[in-house]
Structure formats: C-alpha cells, structure tokens
NUMAR-60822 format. One line per field, with one value per residue (C-alpha): x, y negated, z; residue in one letter. Coordinates in steps of 0.5 Angstrom, whole numbers, plus 500, padded with zeros to 3 digits. Each point is the difference from the previous one (the first is absolute). Layout:
NUMAR-60822
px	X ...
py	Y ...
pz	Z ...
code	a ...
end
This chain:
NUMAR-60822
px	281 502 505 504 498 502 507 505 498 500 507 504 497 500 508 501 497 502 498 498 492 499 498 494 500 495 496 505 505 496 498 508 502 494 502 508 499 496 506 505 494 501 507 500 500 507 502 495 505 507 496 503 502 495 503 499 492 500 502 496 494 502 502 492 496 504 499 492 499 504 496 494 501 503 492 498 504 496 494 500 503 494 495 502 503 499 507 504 499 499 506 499 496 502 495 496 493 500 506 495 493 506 502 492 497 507 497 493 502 505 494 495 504 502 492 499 505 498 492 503 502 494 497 504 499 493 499 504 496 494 503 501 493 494 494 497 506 501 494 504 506 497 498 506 505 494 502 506 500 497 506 505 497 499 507 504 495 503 507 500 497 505 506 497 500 507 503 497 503 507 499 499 505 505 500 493 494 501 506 496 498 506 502 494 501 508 498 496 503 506 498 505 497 494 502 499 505 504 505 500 504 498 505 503 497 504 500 503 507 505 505 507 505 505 507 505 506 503 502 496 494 503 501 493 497 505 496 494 502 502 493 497 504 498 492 501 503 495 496 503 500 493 498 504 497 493 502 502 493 497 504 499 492 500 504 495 495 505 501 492 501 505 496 494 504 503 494 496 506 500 492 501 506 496 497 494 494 494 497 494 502 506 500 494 506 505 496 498 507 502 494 502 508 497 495 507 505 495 499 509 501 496 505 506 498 501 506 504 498 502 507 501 498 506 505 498 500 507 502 497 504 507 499 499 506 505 498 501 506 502 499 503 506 500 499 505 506 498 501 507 502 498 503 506 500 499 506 503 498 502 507 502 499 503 506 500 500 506 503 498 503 506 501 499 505 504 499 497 506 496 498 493 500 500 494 496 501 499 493 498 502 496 494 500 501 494 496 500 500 493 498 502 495 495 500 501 495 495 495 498 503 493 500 507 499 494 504 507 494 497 507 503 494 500 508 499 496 502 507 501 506 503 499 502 507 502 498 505 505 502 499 506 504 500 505 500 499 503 504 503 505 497 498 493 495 493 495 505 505 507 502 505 495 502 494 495 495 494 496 505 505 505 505 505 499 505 499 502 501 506 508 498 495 500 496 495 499 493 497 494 495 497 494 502 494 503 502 494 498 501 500 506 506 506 507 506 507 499 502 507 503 502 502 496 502 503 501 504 497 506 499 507 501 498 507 503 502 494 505 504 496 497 505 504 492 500 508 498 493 504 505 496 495 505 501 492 500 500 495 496 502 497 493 500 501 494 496 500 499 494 497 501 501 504 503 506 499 507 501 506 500 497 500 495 501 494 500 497 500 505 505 501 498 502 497 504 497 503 498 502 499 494 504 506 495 504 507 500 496 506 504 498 499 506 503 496 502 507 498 497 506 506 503 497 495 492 496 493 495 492 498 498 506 501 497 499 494 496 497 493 499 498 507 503 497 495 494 493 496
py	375 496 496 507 502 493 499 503 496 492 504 497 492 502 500 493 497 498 500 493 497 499 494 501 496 495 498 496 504 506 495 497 507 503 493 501 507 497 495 506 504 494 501 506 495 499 507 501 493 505 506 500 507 507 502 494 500 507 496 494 506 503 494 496 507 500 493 500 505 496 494 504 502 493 499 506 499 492 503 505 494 496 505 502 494 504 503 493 495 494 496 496 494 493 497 499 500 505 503 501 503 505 502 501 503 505 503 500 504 505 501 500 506 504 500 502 506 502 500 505 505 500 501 506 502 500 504 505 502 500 506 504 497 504 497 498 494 500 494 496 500 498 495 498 501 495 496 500 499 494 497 502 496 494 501 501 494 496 502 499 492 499 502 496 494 502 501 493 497 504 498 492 500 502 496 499 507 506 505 505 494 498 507 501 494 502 507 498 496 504 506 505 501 501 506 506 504 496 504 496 494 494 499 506 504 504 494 495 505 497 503 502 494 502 500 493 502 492 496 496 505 503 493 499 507 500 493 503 506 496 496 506 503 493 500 508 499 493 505 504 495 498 508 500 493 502 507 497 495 506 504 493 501 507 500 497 505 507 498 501 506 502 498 504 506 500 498 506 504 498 502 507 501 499 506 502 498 502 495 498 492 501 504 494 495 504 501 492 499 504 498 493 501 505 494 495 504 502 492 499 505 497 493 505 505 495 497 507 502 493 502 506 496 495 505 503 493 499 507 498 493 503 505 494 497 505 502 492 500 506 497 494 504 503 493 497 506 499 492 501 505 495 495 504 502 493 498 505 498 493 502 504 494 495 506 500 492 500 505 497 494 502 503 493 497 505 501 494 494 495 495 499 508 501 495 503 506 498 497 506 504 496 500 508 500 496 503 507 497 498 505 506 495 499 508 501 495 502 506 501 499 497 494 498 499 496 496 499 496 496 498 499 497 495 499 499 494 497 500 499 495 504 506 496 498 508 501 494 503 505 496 497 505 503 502 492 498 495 501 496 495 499 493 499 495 500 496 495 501 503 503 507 505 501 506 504 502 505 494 493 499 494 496 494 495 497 492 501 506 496 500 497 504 500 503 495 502 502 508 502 504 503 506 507 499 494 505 502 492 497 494 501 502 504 499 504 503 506 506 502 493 493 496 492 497 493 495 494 495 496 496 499 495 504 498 505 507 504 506 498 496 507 504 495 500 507 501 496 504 507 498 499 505 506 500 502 504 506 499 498 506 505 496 500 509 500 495 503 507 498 496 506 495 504 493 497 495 495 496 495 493 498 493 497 494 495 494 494 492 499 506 507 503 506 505 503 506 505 504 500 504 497 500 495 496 494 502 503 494 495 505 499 492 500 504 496 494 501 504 494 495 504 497 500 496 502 495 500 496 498 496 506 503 507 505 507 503 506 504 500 505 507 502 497 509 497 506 497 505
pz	929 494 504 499 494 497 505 495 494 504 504 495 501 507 500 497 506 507 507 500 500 492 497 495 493 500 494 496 502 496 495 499 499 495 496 500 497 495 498 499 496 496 499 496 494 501 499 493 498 500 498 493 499 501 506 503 499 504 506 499 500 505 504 498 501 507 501 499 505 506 498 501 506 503 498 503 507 499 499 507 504 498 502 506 505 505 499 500 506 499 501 507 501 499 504 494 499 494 503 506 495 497 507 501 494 501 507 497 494 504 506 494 497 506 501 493 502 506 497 495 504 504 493 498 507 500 494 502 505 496 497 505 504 502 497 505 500 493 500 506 496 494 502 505 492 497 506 500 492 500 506 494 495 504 503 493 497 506 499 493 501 505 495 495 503 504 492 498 507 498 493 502 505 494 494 499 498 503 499 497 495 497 500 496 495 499 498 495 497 500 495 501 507 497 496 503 496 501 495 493 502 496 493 500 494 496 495 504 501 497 495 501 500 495 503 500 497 499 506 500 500 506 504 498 503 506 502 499 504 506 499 501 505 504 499 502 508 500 500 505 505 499 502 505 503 499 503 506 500 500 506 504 499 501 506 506 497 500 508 501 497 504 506 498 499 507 503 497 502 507 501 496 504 507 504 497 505 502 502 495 502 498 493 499 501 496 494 499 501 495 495 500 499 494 498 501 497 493 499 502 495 495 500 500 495 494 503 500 494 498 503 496 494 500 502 493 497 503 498 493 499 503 494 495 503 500 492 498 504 497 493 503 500 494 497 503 498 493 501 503 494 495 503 501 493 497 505 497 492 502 503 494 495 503 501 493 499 504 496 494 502 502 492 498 503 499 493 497 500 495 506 495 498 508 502 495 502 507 499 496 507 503 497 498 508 502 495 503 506 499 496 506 505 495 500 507 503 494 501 493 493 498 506 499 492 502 505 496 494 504 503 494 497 506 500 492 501 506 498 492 500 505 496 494 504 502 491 499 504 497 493 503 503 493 494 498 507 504 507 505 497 493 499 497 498 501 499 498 507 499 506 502 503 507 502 497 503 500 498 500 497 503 495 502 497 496 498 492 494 499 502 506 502 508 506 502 507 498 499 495 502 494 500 498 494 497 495 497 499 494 501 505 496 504 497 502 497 496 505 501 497 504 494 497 493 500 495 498 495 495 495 496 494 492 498 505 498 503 500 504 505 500 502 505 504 500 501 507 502 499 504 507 497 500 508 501 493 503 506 493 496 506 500 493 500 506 497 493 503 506 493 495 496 492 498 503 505 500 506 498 498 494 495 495 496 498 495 503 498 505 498 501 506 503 506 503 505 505 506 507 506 503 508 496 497 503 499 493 497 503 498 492 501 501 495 494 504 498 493 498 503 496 494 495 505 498 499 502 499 502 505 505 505 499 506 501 500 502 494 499 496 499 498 508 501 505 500 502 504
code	x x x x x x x x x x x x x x x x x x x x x x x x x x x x x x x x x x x x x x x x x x x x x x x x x x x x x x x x x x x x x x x x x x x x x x x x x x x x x x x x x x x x x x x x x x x x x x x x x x x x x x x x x x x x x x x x x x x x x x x x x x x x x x x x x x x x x x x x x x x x x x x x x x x x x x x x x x x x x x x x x x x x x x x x x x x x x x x x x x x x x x x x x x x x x x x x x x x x x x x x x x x x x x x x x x x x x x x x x x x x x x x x x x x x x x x x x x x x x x x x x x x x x x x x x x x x x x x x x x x x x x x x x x x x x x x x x x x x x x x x x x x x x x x x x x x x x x x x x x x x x x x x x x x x x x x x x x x x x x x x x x x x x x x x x x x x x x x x x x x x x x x x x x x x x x x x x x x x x x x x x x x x x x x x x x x x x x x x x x x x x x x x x x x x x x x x x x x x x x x x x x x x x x x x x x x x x x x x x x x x x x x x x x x x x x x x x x x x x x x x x x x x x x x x x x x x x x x x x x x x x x x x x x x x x x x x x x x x x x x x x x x x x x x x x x x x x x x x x x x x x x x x x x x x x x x x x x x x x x x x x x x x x x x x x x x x x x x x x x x x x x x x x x x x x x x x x x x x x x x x x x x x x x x x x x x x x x x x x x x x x x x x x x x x x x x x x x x x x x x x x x x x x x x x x x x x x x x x x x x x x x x x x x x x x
end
C-alpha cells in the first residue's frame, strides 16, 4: 500500500528514466558530486563583487538562500546513500581481495536486513493476535513476543555491524575513511550547512546595502558603467552555466535510482493487479514480497527525495539568475543609448565648430588682404578652434564640473613645470607677431647674427644668415634657429627696422683742404647725393608718413640727405649722411660714389687731404632710426 500511496510523487523522476538496467553511483562518485556543489556554493562570491546596486543585493539574497538549501540537500542525499549501501550495488569485482571482502560483507549486510525484517513481521504479527487471544494462550504468545524480541535485537545488532564495517570497506576503497566521515568532516567545516534556518545568509545585513550609484552623464562615465555592466553580464551567465552543469550532475546521479523506483512501482502493480488468492501460502508470499518492495522503495525514495527537491531548486535559481540578467542587460541598453546620444551630440558639437573655422576662414581670405594681418588672424582661428574643441570634450567626457577642475589643475600644474620653455616660447610669439613685431622678410640681428627672417613659429624663430651689416651683406647658406624666449632675455638684444619702413642710413667721410670754400663744397656734395637720391624720394616719403604715424611720433622725422662739418688738425672734414632703401643697398651707394666722384673731380677740382681714403659707411647711431626691442 505505500508504493501507491507514494507512486504519484516519484512519477515524475520515473519518466527521466530508460528501459535499461541502472548503473548505481559509487561512493566517489557521490562524494565528487557532494564536493562539486561545494565549489559552485562558493561561486556565489563572484555574484556579491558585481553587486553594487540594491536591486542587485535582492538577487544575491535570493540566489544564496536559494543556494544554501541545494547545499544542503546534496549533504542530505551523501548522508542517506551513506547509510544505506544496500540500495547501491557495488560496482563488479576486479579480482581484488577488498574487492572480494566488499562483495562479502554486502551478501551478509543484505541477508542480515532481510532476517531483521522478516523477524519484525513475526513480531507484529505475534502482538496482534495477543490481542485478540484468549487467556489461556496469551502467556504462550508472550513468551513466543520475548522470543521473538530478543531475535530482533540480535538481528539488527548484527545488521548494523556489517553496515559499519561495509561503510569502512566503502570509504576505504575510495579515498581513504569512510563516505559517511568525510562527508561528516565537510559538513562541519562548512557552516552555512549547519545552519538550520538557513534563511540569513552571511553578508547580507541591511548595512552592507550599497547606496544608489548617481548616474553617469560624461562620456567617459558611461564607457566606464558600460564596461562594468558587460562584466556583470559575463559573471551572471558563468553562473548560469555552473547551475546548468551541476543540474545535469545531479540528473546523472538521480537517474539509476529514478529506474528502481520505476521497477518497484511496477512490480507492486503487477502483484495488486493479480487474482486475489485463496491460498494462505501465497497470500504469505505476496505480502513479503510486497513488505520488501515497501522497505526498498522507503530507503530509494530517501536518496531521491533530496535530489528532486534539488531539481526544483536550481530551476528557481536559474529563473532568479535569468531575471538579473535581463534587468543588467536592460541596463546595458539604457547605458548604451545615452552613450551613443552623447557621442552624437559631441560629433555634432565638433562638426559645428570646425563648420564655423571654415566660415570664418573663408571671411580672412576674403576680407583681410594684408599678408601679415591674414596670418595673424588665421593663427588666431586656430587657436579659438582648438580651444573650444578641448573644452566641448573636456565637458563631454567629464561627469561633474568639480572633477574637471580637479583634472584641468593638476594638468596645467604638470604642463606648467614640464614645459616652462615651451610655454616661454608660445609667450614670445605672440611678443613678436606684435604691433612692432617682425614678419618674414625683415632683416634682424640677434645675439650679434644678422639675418632676414624666413619663418616664425609657434616657438622658433628661422633667420638667413646674411655674412655682414654692410653694403655687401650676402646669404651665407647657413640658417639661424633661435628660441621664441630669446625676447625676454637681457642679455640677448633683438635688433629689427621699425614696422612699416625698409630704409638704413649711410655716410661718407671727406676731408677737404681749411682754405677751401666749405660753402660750396657743401653745396656740390650735397648737389651730387640729391641727384641719386631723388629717385627712391618717394618710396622713403611713404615710410617716413607710416613710420611716423605707427610710432605717434609729434615732431618731424626727415628722411633726406644731411651734412655736417668738422675742424681737425688735418683740415675741414665733412659727413655726409643719406638713407636708402634697404633692398638697393648696393646699387644706391654705387650710384652716390659715383656722383661725388665726379663732384669732386669737376673744376674747380676739390683738394682732399689726410692719409685715409674716403669709404662709405653704415650709421651707427641712434639716429640710422633702428628701434631696439
């Protein structure tokens, strides 16, 4: 009667099974199994790493109070399958001598239980009819229970000796004490086995909770969440995986024992479904056949109980882990959307302000025609493009105002100290791209080098080197590099023409006889300069009206040839002073040699005198209208 009465709860592991003969799990095989749900117990670590929101603590509760109770009933399966080898054969003998011992002490320990039954029924039997005896035979039946009584307890003495020594023999053929010790030992040492509740799981007081995480709303955030939602997304379907592997362990395990409950649910069947029988002899037969498929099906459904259980339990589990997962995958999604709308509204930022440099570039070229004024004004395009491009994705990339000031003063601080000259450089430039700068084609001296300047960059400065300051100043081949910073040196002076002019003072020594008619030597010098100077009066006219109008200087600046007189022990010497244009240097002083040459040699002839023969040199002084900066 209890194999019907406990047929519709084991159908379902019944239908998992196959036609053919099971092959029972051996002691390792049950102790591998107790040890692998040990190892995915201890997996739940990685799901409380990627719990850093509440509703992931939710999970993890779940999923660990969930896990606790699979633990446990992979011990309680160990346990029963310990205590009762009877169930599982063992496996066929190699020809061993413990292999031959096990084999033995199996035949004993199944024939000392099936004695020990057997005398239990004569027991009960025997005490129901002293309930129903007369009392004349109650005292025969007494005695024949206190018989029968004492057969019992030796029975089961003998039967629970043989099943110790058979568990050793089990144990030792294994990996050394017996199944039911080491899964003693393992449940000790493990403590949420030991819990009986087994609903508070460790580290998971309402203090460990962590707060709400603020939502990312730079760049830079949102990569940095999307890589720990992918993270947790990984761990989660580990997860899954490790449940569906034990799951399937444990179905392996299940299985051989699912086809005896099978068998004995059949065979108690076929002997309810015979002819009821008349024959004392073979209802005897019947009813210790069905008392022993009672007795096998009580101690079978025992090691299957808890792995049903069990196979409920991880579908819970794995509908708990499919749930986290798809809310992180839904967060994954959100995370990855707002990604893509940042990015596009920074590509779109980005777009804008290079649109807006082309524009503006096109205005320049347009509008600006001055050469120097146009690269001004692109450098300064630059700049202002640069510029807002880095603080568009210094916003875009930062989450909070408070951590991009942070970030921006340490970078300046380290930029500052690492690259002062530079810096130094970048501030000299725009000194010399200035009001009274210079631009490329001016002819400069620095630190004693004369040179036209070829290029000015953002931090050196190029010069052609030209071989001297005087009339015959050539290229040398050779080109200067000098450091943007060379401005704010003092000890390196930078000489060029004021901005606007292109003109250098020359004169020429002569020293005439003291009884010659100074006036008139004045005036036939002079009369002789005047008549070259006259063809580049104009050009100078022009730089004398921007010079004075860039220098605001009040006073009158004259650009035209000058005389002075001196007195000397030797006679009267006269200077005779003149600009000219700086690109004709050559060309105009031949010009003006010439022309006093001939002054000189017409009648009345000119009498020199002194030792020196009269040169043509540049002006030194200040008054050659060279500007120092």
């Amino acid at each position: 009667m209890l194999i019907l009465l406990l047929q519709p709860l084991f159908c379902f592991s019944a239908q998992e099974t196959s036609n053919q003969q099971p092959n029972f799990p051996g002691p390792q095989d049950v102790l591998s199994f107790v040890n692998q749900t040990i190892a995915w117990y201890r997996q739940l670590s990685a799901e409380q790493q990627i719990a850093n929101e509440p509703e992931d603590i939710i999970f993890v509760s779940d999923d660990r109070q969930l896990a606790t109770q699979i633990l446990r009933l992979s011990f309680d399966f160990g346990l029963a399958y310990a205590s009762s080898p009877s169930v599982a054969p063992a496996p066929a003998s190699s020809g061993s001598p413990t292999q031959d011992r096990y084999q033995q002490l199996l035949q004993l320990a199944n024939t000392a239980d099936q004695q020990a039954k057997q005398t239990q029924v004569e027991v009960e039997d025997a005490r129901r009819k002293l309930e129903t005896a007369p009392l004349r035979k109650r005292k025969e039946i007494e005695s024949q229970i206190a018989e029968l009584q004492a057969e019992l307890d030796l029975a089961q003495t003998r039967r629970d000796t043989l099943r110790n020594m058979l568990q050793f023999v089990s144990g030792a053929n294994g990996n050394g004490g017996s199944l039911h010790a080491q899964l003693e030992e393992l449940q000790r040492v493990i403590p949420p086995v030991n819990e009986k509740n087994g609903t508070q799981p460790e580290n998971s007081s309402a203090s460990n909770v962590p707060a709400r995480k603020s939502e990312s709303t730079g760049i830079l955030g949102l990569i940095t969440d999307l890589i720990s939602l992918s993270k947790k997304v990984h761990t989660i379907d580990d997860r899954i995986q490790q449940t569906n592997n034990l799951q399937q362990a444990a179905k392996q395990i299940r299985t051989p024992f699912s086809s005896k409950l099978k068998e004995l649910v059949k065979g108690g069947n076929d002997i309810v479904q015979q002819p009821d029988a008349t024959d004392p002899a073979v209802l005897a037969q019947q009813k210790q056949q069905l008392d022993t498929m009672t007795a096998q099906f009580k101690q079978t459904a025992g090691l299957v109980m808890p792995l049903s259980k069990q196979s409920i339990l991880f579908d819970l589990h794995k509908r708990s882990l499919s749930n986290w997962h798809d809310a992180v995958k839904s967060e994954y999604s959100t995370v990855l959307r707002n990604l893509m709308i940042h990015l596009g509204v920074l590509a779109f930022m980005l777009a804008l302000i290079v649109g807006m440099a082309e524009v503006w570039r096109r205005a320049i070229f347009r509008y600006v025609h001055d050469f120097r004024r146009r690269y001004q004004f692109m450098l300064l395009r630059r700049l202002v493009m640069w510029f807002m491009i880095a603080i568009v994705v210094a916003f875009a990339f930062a989450s909070e105002l408070g951590s991009l000031a942070t970030f921006a003063g340490l970078l300046t601080a380290g930029i500052a100290v690492a690259l002062q000259n530079v810096i130094l450089s970048v501030a000299g430039y725009f000194y010399l791209i200035g009001k009274y700068g210079v631009r490329v084609g001016d002819r400069v001296q620095i630190s004693g080098v004369t040179g036209e300047v070829v290029d000015i960059g953002l931090v050196r400065l190029h010069l052609m080197e030209l071989a001297s300051t005087g009339t015959d100043a050539q290229p040398t081949g050779r080109v200067v590099v000098f450091s943007n910073s060379v401005v704010f040196q003092p000890t390196s002076g930078l000489y060029k023409q004021i901005p606007g002019t292109n003109f250098v003072w020359h004169q020429i020594t002569l020293t005439l006889a003291p009884e010659g008619n100074y006036r008139e030597v004045e005036t036939r010098l002079l009369n002789a300069v005047e008549s070259v100077f006259k063809d580049y009066k104009d050009a100078l006219e022009q730089q004398r009206l921007r010079m004075q109008k860039s220098l605001s200087v009040m006073s009158e600046i004259s650009l035209h040839p000058q005389s002075h007189f001196h007195l000397t022990q030797a006679g009267l010497e006269v200077v005779i002073r003149y600009p000219l244009v700086l690109d004709k240097v050559a060309e105009i002083d031949d010009k003006i040699t010439r022309a006093l040459l001939d002054a000189i040699e017409r009648s009345p002839k000119l009498r020199l005198v002194g030792t020196g023969t009269p040169n043509i040199q540049a002006v030194t002084e200040p008054a050659e209208a060279v500007a120092k900066q």
